[in-house]
PDB file of N, CA, C and O in Angstrom:
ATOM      1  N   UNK A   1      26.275  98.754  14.279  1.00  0.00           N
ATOM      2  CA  UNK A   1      27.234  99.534  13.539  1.00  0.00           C
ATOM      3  C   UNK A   1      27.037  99.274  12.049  1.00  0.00           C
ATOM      4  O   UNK A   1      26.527  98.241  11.617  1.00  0.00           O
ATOM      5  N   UNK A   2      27.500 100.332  11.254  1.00  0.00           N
ATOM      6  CA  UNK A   2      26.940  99.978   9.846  1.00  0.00           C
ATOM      7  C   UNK A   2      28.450 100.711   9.513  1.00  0.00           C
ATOM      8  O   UNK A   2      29.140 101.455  10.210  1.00  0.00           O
ATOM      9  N   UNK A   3      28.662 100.143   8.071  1.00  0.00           N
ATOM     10  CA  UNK A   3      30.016 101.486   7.077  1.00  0.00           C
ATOM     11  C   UNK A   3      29.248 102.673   6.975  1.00  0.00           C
ATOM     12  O   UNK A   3      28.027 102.759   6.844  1.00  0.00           O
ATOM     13  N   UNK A   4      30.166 103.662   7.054  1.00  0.00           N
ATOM     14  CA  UNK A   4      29.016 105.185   6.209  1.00  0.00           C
ATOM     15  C   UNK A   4      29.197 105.212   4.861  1.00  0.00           C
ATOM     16  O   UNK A   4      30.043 104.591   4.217  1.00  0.00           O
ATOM     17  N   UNK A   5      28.318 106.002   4.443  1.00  0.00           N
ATOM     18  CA  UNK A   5      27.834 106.036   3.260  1.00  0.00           C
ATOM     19  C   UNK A   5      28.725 107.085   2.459  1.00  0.00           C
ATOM     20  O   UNK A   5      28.652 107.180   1.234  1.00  0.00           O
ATOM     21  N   UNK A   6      29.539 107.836   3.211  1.00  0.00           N
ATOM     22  CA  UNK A   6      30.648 108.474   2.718  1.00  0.00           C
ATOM     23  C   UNK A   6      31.989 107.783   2.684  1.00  0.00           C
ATOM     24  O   UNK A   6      33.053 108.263   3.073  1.00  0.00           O
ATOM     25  N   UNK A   7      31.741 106.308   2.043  1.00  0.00           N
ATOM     26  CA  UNK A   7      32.902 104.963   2.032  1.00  0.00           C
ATOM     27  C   UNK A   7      32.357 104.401   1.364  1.00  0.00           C
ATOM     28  O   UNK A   7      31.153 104.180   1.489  1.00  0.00           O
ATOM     29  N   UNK A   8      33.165 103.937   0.318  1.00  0.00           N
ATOM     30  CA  UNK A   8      32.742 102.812  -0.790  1.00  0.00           C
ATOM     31  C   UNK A   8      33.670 101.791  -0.633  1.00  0.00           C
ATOM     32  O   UNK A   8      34.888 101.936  -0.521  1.00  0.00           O
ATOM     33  N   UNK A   9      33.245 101.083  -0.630  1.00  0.00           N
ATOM     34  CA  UNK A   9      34.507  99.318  -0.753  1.00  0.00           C
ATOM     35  C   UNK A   9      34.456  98.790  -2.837  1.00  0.00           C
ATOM     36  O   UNK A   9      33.901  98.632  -3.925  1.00  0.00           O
ATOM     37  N   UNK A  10      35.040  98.782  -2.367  1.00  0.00           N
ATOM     38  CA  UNK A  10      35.543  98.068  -4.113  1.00  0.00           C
ATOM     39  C   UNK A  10      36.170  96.829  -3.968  1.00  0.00           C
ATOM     40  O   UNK A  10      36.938  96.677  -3.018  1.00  0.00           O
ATOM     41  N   UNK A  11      36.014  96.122  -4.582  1.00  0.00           N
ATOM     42  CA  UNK A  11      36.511  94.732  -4.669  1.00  0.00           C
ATOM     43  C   UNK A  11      37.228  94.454  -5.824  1.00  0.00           C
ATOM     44  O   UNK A  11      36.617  94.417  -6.892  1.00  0.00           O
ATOM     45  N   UNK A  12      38.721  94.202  -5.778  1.00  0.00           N
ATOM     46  CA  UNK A  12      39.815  94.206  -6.999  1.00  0.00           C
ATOM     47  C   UNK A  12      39.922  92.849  -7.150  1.00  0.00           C
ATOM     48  O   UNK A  12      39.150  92.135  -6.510  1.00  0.00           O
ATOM     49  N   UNK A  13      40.891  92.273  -8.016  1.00  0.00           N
ATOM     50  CA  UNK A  13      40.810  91.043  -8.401  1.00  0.00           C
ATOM     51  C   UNK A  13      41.237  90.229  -6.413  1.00  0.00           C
ATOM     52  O   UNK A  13      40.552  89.460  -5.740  1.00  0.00           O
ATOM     53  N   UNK A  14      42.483  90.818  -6.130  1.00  0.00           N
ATOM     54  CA  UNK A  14      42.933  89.912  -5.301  1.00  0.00           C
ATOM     55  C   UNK A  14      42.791  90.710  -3.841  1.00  0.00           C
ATOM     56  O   UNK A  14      43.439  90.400  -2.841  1.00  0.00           O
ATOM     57  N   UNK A  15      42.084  91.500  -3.891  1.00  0.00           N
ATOM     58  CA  UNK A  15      41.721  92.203  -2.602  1.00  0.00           C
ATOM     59  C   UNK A  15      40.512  92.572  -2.531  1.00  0.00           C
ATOM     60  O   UNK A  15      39.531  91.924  -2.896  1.00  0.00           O
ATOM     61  N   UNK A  16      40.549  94.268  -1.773  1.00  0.00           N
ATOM     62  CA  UNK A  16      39.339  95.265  -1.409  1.00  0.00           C
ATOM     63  C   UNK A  16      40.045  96.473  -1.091  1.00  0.00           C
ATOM     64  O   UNK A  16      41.049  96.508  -0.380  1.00  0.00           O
ATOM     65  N   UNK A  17      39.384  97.669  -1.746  1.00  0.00           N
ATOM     66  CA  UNK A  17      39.930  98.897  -1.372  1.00  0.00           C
ATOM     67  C   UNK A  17      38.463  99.251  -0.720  1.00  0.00           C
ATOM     68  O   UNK A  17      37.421  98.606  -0.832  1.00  0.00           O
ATOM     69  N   UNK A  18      38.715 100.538   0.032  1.00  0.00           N
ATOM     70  CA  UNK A  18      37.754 100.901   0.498  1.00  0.00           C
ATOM     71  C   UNK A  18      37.987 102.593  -0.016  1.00  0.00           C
ATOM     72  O   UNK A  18      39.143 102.869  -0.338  1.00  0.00           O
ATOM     73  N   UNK A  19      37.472 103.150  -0.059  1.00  0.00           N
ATOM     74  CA  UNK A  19      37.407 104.637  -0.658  1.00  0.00           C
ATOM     75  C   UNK A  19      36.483 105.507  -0.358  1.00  0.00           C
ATOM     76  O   UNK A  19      35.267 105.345  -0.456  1.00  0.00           O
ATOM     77  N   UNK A  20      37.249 106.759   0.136  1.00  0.00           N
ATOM     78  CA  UNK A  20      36.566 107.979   0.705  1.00  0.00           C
ATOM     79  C   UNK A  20      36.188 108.775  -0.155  1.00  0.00           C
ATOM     80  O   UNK A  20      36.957 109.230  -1.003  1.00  0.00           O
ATOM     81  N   UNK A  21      34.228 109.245  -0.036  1.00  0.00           N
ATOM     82  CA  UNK A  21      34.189 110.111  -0.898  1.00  0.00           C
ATOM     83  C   UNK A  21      34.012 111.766   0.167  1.00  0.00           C
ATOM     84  O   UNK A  21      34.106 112.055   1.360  1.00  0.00           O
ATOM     85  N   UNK A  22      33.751 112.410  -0.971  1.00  0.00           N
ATOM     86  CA  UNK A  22      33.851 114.239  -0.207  1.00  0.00           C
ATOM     87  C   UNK A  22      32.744 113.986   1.617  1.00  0.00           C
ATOM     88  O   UNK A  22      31.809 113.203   1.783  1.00  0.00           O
ATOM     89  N   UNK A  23      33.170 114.676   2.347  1.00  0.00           N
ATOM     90  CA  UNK A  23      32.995 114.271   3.440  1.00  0.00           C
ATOM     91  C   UNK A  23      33.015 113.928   4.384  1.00  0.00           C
ATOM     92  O   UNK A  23      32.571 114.445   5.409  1.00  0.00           O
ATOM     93  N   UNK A  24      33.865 112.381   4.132  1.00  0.00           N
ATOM     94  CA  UNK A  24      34.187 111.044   4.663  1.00  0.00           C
ATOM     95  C   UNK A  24      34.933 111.712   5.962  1.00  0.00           C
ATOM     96  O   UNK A  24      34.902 111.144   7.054  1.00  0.00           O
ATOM     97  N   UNK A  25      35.633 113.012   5.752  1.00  0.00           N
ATOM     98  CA  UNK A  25      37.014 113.445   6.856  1.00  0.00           C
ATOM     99  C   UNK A  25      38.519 112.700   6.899  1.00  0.00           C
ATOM    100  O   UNK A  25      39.513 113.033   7.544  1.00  0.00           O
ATOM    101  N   UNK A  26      38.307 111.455   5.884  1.00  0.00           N
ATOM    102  CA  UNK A  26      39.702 110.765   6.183  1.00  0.00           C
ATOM    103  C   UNK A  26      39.722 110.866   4.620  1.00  0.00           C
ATOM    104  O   UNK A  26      38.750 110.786   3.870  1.00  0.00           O
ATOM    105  N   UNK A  27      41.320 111.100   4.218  1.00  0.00           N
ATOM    106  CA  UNK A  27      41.504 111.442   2.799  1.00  0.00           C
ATOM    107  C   UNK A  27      42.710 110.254   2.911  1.00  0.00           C
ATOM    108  O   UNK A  27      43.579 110.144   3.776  1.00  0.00           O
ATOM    109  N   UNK A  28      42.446 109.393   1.704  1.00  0.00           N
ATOM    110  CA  UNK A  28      43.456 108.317   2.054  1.00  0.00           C
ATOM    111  C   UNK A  28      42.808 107.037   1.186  1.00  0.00           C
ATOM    112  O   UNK A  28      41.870 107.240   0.416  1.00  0.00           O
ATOM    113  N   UNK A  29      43.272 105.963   1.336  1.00  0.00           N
ATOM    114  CA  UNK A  29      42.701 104.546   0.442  1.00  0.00           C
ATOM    115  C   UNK A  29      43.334 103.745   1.486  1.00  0.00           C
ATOM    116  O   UNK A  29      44.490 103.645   1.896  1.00  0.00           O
ATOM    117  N   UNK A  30      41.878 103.044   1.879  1.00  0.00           N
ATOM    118  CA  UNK A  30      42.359 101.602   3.028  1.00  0.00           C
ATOM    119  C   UNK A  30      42.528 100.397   1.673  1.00  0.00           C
ATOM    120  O   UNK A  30      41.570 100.413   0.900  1.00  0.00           O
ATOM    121  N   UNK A  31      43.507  99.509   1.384  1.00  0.00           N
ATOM    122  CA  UNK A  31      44.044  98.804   0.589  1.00  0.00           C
ATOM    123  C   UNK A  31      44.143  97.225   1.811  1.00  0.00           C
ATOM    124  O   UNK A  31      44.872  97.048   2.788  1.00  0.00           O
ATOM    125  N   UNK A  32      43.130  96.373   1.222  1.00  0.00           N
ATOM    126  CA  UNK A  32      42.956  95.243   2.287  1.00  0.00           C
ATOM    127  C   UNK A  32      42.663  93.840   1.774  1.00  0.00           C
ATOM    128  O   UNK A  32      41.810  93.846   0.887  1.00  0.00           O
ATOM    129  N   UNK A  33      42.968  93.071   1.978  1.00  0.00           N
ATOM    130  CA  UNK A  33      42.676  91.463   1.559  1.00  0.00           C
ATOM    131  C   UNK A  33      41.096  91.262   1.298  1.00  0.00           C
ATOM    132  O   UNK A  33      40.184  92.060   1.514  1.00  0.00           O
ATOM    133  N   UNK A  34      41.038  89.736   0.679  1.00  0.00           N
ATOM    134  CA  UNK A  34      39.636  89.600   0.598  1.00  0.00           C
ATOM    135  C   UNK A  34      38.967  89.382   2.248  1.00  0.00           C
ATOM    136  O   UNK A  34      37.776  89.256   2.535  1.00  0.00           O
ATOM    137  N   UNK A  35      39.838  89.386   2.936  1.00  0.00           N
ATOM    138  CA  UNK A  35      38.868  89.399   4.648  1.00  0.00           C
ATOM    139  C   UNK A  35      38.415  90.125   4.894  1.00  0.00           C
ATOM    140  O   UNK A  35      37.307  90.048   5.425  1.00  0.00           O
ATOM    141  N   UNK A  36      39.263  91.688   4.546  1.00  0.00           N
ATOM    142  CA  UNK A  36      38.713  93.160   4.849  1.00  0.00           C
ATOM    143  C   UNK A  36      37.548  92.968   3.894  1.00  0.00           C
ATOM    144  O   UNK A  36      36.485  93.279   4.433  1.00  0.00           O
ATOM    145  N   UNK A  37      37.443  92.621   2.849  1.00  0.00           N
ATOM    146  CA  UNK A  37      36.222  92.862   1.796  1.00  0.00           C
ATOM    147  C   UNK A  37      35.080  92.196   2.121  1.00  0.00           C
ATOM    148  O   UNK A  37      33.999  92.516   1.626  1.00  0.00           O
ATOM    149  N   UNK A  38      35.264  90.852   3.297  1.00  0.00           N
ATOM    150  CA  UNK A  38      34.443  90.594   3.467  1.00  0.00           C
ATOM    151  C   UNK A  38      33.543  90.955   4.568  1.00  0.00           C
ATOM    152  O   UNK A  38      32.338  90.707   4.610  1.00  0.00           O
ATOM    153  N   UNK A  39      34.289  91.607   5.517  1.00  0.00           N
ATOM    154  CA  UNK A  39      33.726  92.783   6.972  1.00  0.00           C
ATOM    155  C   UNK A  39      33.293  93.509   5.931  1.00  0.00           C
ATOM    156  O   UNK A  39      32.177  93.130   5.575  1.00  0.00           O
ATOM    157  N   UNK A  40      33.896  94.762   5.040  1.00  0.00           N
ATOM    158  CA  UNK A  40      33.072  95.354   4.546  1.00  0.00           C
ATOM    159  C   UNK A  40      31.705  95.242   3.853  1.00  0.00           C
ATOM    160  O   UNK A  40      30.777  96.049   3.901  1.00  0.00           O
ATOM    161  N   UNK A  41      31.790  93.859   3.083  1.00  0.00           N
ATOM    162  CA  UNK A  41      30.264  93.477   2.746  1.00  0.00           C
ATOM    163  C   UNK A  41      29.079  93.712   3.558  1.00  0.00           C
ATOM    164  O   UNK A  41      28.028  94.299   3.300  1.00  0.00           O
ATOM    165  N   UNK A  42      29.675  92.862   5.044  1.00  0.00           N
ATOM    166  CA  UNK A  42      29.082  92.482   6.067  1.00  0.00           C
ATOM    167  C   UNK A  42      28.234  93.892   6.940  1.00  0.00           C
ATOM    168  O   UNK A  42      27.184  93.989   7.576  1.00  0.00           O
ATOM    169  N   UNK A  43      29.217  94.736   6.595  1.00  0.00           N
ATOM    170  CA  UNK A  43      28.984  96.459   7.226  1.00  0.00           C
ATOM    171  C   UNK A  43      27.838  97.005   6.331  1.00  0.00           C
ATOM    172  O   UNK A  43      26.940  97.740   6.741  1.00  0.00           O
ATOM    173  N   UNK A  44      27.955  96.631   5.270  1.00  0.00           N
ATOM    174  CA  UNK A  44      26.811  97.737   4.599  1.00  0.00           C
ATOM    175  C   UNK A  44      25.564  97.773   4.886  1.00  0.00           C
ATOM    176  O   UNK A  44      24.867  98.694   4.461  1.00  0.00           O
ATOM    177  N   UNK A  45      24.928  96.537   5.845  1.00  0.00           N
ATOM    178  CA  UNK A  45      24.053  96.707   6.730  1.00  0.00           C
ATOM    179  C   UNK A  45      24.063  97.147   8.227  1.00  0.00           C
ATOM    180  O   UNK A  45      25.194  97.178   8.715  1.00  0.00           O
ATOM    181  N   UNK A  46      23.268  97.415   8.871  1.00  0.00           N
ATOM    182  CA  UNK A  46      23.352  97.458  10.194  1.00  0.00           C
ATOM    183  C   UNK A  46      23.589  95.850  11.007  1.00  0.00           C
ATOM    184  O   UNK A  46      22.935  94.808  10.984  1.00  0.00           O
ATOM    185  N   UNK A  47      24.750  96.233  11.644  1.00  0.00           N
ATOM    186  CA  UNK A  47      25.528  94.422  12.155  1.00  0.00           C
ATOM    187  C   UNK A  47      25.996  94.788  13.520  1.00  0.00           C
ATOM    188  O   UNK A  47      25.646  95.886  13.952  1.00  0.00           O
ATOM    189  N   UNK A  48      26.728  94.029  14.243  1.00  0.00           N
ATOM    190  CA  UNK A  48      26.892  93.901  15.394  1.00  0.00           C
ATOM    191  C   UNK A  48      28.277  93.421  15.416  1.00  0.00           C
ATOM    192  O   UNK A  48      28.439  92.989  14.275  1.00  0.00           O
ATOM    193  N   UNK A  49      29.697  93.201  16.265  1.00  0.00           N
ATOM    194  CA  UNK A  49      30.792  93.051  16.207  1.00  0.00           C
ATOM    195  C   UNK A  49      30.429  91.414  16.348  1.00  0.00           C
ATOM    196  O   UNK A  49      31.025  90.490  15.792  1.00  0.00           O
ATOM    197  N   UNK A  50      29.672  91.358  16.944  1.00  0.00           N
ATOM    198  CA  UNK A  50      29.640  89.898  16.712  1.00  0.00           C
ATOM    199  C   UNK A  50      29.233  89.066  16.197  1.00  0.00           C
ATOM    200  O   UNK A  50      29.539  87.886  16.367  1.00  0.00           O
ATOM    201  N   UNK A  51      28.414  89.528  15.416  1.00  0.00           N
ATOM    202  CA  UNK A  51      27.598  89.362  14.117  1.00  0.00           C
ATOM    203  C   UNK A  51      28.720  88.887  13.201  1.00  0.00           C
ATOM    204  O   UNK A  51      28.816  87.781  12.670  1.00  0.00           O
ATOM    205  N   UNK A  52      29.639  90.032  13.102  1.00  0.00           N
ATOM    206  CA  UNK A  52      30.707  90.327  11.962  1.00  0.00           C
ATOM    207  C   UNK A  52      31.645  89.035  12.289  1.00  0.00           C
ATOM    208  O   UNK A  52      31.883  88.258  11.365  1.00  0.00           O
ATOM    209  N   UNK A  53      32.102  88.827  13.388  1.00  0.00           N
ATOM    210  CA  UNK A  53      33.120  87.704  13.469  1.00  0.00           C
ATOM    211  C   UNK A  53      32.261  86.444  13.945  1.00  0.00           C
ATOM    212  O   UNK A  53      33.107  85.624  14.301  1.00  0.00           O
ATOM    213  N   UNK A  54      30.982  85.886  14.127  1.00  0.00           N
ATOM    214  CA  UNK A  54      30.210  84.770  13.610  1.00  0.00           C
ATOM    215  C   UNK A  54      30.210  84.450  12.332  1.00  0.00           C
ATOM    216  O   UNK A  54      30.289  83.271  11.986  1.00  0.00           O
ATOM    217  N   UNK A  55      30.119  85.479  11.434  1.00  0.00           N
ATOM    218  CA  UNK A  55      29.769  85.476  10.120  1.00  0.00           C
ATOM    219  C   UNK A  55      31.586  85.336   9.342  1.00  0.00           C
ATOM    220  O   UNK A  55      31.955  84.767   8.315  1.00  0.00           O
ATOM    221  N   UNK A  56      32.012  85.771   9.911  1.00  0.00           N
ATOM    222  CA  UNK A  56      33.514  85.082   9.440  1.00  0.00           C
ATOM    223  C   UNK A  56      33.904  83.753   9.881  1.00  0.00           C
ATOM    224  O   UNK A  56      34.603  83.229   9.014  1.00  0.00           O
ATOM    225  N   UNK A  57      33.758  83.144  10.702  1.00  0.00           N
ATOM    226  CA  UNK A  57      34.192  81.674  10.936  1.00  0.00           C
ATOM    227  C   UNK A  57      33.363  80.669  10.581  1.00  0.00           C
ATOM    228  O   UNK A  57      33.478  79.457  10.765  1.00  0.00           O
ATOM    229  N   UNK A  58      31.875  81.774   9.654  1.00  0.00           N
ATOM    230  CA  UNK A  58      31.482  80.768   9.130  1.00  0.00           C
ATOM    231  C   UNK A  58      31.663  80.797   7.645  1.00  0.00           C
ATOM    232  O   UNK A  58      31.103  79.979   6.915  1.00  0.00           O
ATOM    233  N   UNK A  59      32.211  81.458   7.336  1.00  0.00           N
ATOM    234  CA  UNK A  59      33.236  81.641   5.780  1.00  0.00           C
ATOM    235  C   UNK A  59      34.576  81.231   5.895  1.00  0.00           C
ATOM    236  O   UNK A  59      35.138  81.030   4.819  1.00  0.00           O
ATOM    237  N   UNK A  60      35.221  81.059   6.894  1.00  0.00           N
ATOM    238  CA  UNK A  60      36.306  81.047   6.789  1.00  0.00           C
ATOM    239  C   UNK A  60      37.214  79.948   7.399  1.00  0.00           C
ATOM    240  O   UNK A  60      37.358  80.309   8.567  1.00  0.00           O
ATOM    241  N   UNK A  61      37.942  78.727   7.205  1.00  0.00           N
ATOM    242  CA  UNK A  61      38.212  78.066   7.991  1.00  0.00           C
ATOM    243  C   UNK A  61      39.698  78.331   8.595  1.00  0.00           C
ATOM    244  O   UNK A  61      40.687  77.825   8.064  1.00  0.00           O
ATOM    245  N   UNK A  62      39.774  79.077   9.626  1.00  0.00           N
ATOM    246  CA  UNK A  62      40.832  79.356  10.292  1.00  0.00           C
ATOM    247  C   UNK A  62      40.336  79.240  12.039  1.00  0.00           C
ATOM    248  O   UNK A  62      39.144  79.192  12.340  1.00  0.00           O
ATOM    249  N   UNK A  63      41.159  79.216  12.813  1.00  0.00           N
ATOM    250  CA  UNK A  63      40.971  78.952  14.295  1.00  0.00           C
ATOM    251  C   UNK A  63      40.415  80.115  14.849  1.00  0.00           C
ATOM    252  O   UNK A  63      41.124  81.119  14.922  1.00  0.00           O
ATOM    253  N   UNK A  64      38.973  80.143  15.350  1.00  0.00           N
ATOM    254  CA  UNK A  64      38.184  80.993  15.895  1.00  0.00           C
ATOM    255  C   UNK A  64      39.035  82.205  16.484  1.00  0.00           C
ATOM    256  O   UNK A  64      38.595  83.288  16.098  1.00  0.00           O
ATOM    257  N   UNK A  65      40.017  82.285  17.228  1.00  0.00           N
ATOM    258  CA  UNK A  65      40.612  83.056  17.892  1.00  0.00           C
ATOM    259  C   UNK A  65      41.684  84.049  16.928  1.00  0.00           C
ATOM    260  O   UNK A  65      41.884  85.210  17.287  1.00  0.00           O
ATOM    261  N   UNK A  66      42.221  83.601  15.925  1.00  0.00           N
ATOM    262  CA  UNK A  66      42.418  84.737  14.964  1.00  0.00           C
ATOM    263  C   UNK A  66      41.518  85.083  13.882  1.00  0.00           C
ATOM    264  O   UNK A  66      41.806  85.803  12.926  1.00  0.00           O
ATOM    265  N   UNK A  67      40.155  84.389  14.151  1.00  0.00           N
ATOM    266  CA  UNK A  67      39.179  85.159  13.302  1.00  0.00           C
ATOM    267  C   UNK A  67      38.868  86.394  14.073  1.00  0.00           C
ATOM    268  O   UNK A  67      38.895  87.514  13.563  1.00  0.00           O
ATOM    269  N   UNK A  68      38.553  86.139  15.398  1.00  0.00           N
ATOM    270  CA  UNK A  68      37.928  87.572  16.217  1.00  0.00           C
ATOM    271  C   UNK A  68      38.899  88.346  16.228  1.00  0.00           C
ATOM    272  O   UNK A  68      38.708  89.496  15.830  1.00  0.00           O
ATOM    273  N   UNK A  69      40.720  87.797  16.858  1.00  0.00           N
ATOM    274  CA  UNK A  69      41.234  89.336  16.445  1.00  0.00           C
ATOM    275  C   UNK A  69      41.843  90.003  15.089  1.00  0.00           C
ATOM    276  O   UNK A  69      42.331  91.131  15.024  1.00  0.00           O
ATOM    277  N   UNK A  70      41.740  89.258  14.235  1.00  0.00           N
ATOM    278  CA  UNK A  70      41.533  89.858  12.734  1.00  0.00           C
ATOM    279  C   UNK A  70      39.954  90.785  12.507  1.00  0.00           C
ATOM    280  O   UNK A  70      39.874  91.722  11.714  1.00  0.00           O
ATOM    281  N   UNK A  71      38.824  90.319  13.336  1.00  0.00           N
ATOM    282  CA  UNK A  71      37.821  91.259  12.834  1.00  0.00           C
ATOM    283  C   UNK A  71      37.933  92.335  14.016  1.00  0.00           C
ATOM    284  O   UNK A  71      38.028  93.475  13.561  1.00  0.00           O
ATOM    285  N   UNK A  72      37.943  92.283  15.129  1.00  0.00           N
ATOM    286  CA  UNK A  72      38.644  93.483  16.113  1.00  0.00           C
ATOM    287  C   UNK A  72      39.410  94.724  15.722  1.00  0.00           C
ATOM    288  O   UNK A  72      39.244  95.944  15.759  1.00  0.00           O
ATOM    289  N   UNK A  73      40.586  93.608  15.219  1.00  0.00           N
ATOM    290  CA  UNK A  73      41.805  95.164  14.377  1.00  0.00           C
ATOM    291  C   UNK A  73      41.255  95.412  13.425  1.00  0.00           C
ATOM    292  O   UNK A  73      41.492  96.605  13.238  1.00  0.00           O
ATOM    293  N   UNK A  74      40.716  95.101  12.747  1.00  0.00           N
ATOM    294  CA  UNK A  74      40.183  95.807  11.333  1.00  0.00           C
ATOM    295  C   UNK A  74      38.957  96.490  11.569  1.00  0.00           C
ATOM    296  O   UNK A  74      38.827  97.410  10.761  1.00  0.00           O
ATOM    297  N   UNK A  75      37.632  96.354  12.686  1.00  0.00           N
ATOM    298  CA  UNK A  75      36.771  96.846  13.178  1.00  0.00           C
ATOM    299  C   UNK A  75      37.388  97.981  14.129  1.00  0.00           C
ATOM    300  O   UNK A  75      36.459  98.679  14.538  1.00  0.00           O
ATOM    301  N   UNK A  76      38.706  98.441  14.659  1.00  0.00           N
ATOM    302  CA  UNK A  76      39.163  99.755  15.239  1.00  0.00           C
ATOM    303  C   UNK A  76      40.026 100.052  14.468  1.00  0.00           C
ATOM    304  O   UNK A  76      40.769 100.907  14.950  1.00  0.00           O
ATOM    305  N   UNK A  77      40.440  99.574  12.916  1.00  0.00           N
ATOM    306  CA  UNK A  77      41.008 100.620  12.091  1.00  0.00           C
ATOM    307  C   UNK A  77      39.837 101.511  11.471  1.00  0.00           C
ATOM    308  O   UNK A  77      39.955 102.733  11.371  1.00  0.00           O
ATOM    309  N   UNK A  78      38.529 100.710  11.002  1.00  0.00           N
ATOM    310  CA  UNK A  78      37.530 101.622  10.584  1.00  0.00           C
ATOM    311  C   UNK A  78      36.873 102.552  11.476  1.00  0.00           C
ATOM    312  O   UNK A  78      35.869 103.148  11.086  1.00  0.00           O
ATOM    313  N   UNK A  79      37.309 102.722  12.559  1.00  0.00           N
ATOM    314  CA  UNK A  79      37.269 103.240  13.602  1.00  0.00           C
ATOM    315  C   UNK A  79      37.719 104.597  13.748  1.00  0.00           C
ATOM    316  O   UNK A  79      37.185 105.706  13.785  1.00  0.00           O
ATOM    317  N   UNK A  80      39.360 103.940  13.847  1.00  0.00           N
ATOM    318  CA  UNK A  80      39.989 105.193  13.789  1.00  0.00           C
ATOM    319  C   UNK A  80      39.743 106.015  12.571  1.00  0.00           C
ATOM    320  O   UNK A  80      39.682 107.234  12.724  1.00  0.00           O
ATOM    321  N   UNK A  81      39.588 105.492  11.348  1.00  0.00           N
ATOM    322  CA  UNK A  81      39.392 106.434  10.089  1.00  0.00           C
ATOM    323  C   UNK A  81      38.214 107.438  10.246  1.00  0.00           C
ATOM    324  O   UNK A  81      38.304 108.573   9.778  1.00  0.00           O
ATOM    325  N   UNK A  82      37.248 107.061  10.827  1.00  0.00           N
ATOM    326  CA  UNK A  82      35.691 107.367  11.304  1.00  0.00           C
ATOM    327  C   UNK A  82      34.667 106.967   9.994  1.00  0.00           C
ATOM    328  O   UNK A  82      33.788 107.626   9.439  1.00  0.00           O
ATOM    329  N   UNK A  83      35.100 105.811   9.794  1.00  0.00           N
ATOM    330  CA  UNK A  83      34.307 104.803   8.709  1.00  0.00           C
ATOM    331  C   UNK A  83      33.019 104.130   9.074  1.00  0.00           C
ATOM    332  O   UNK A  83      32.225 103.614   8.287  1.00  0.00           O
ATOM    333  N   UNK A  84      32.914 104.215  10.517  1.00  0.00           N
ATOM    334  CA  UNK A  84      31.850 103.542  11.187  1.00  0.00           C
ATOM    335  C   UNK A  84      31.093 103.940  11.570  1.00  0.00           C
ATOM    336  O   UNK A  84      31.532 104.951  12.118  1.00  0.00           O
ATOM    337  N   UNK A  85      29.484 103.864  11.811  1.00  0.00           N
ATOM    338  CA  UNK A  85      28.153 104.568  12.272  1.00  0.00           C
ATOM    339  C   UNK A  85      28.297 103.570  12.982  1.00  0.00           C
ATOM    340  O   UNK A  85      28.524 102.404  12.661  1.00  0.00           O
ATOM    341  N   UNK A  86      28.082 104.311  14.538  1.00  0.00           N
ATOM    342  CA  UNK A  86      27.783 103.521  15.574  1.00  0.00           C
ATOM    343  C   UNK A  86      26.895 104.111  16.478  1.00  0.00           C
ATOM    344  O   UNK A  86      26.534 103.494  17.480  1.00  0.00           O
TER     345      UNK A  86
END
Protein backbone atom coordinates (compact mmCIF):
# COMPACT_ATOMS: atom_id res chain seq x y z
CA UNK A 1 0.00 0.00 0.00
CA UNK A 2 1.40 3.39 -0.70
CA UNK A 3 -0.52 7.28 0.04
CA UNK A 4 -1.76 8.59 -3.46
CA UNK A 5 -0.30 11.10 -5.01
CA UNK A 6 -3.50 13.08 -5.05
CA UNK A 7 -2.62 13.65 -0.95
CA UNK A 8 -0.07 15.69 0.44
CA UNK A 9 0.85 15.44 4.24
CA UNK A 10 2.25 18.58 5.71
CA UNK A 11 3.85 18.65 8.84
CA UNK A 12 2.84 21.75 11.28
CA UNK A 13 4.66 22.65 14.26
CA UNK A 14 2.67 20.25 16.64
CA UNK A 15 1.02 17.90 14.24
CA UNK A 16 0.29 16.72 10.43
CA UNK A 17 -2.35 17.70 8.06
CA UNK A 18 -2.83 15.73 5.22
CA UNK A 19 -4.42 17.52 2.11
CA UNK A 20 -6.44 16.76 -0.91
CA UNK A 21 -5.48 17.93 -4.15
CA UNK A 22 -8.05 18.12 -7.46
CA UNK A 23 -8.94 14.51 -7.87
CA UNK A 24 -8.26 13.04 -4.60
CA UNK A 25 -12.54 12.52 -4.47
CA UNK A 26 -12.47 13.41 -0.72
CA UNK A 27 -12.76 17.26 -0.22
CA UNK A 28 -11.89 17.87 3.39
CA UNK A 29 -8.42 18.24 5.68
CA UNK A 30 -7.42 15.09 7.80
CA UNK A 31 -5.88 17.24 10.91
CA UNK A 32 -3.63 14.52 12.97
CA UNK A 33 -0.84 14.23 15.62
CA UNK A 34 2.76 13.68 15.00
CA UNK A 35 1.80 9.67 14.84
CA UNK A 36 -0.48 10.30 11.90
CA UNK A 37 2.62 12.20 10.36
CA UNK A 38 4.56 9.57 11.00
CA UNK A 39 2.31 6.62 9.04
CA UNK A 40 2.15 9.21 6.55
CA UNK A 41 5.93 9.51 6.06
CA UNK A 42 6.03 5.85 6.20
CA UNK A 43 3.20 5.66 3.18
CA UNK A 44 4.95 7.64 0.67
CA UNK A 45 6.61 4.55 -0.25
CA UNK A 46 5.25 1.31 -1.11
CA UNK A 47 4.85 -0.46 2.70
CA UNK A 48 2.94 -3.10 4.13
CA UNK A 49 0.48 -2.75 7.35
CA UNK A 50 2.99 -4.31 9.01
CA UNK A 51 5.75 -2.73 7.97
CA UNK A 52 3.89 0.49 9.16
CA UNK A 53 3.25 -0.69 12.79
CA UNK A 54 6.98 -2.45 13.12
CA UNK A 55 8.24 0.77 12.14
CA UNK A 56 6.19 2.54 14.84
CA UNK A 57 7.22 0.61 17.94
CA UNK A 58 10.34 1.17 16.77
CA UNK A 59 9.94 5.01 17.10
CA UNK A 60 7.81 4.97 19.60
CA UNK A 61 7.85 3.82 23.15
CA UNK A 62 4.36 2.87 23.99
CA UNK A 63 2.92 -0.85 24.57
CA UNK A 64 2.93 -2.77 21.28
CA UNK A 65 -0.78 -3.33 21.40
CA UNK A 66 -1.88 0.33 21.16
CA UNK A 67 0.74 0.88 18.66
CA UNK A 68 -1.05 -1.65 16.15
CA UNK A 69 -4.48 -0.37 16.98
CA UNK A 70 -3.52 3.25 16.61
CA UNK A 71 -1.88 2.25 13.13
CA UNK A 72 -5.11 0.03 12.14
CA UNK A 73 -7.61 3.04 12.84
CA UNK A 74 -5.69 5.44 11.16
CA UNK A 75 -4.73 2.86 8.23
CA UNK A 76 -8.96 2.43 7.68
CA UNK A 77 -9.50 6.12 8.09
CA UNK A 78 -7.14 6.58 4.99
CA UNK A 79 -9.15 4.09 3.74
CA UNK A 80 -12.28 5.27 4.04
CA UNK A 81 -11.16 8.74 2.54
CA UNK A 82 -9.68 6.62 -0.52
CA UNK A 83 -6.14 7.96 0.40
CA UNK A 84 -4.67 4.59 -0.14
CA UNK A 85 -3.21 2.61 -3.27
CA UNK A 86 -3.63 -0.78 -2.57
Amino acid sequence: MKLKKAFIPHETGDGSLLIPAGGAGFSGLVKGNKTLGAILELLKEETTEDAVISAMKNRFDAPADVIERDVKKALAELRKIGALDE
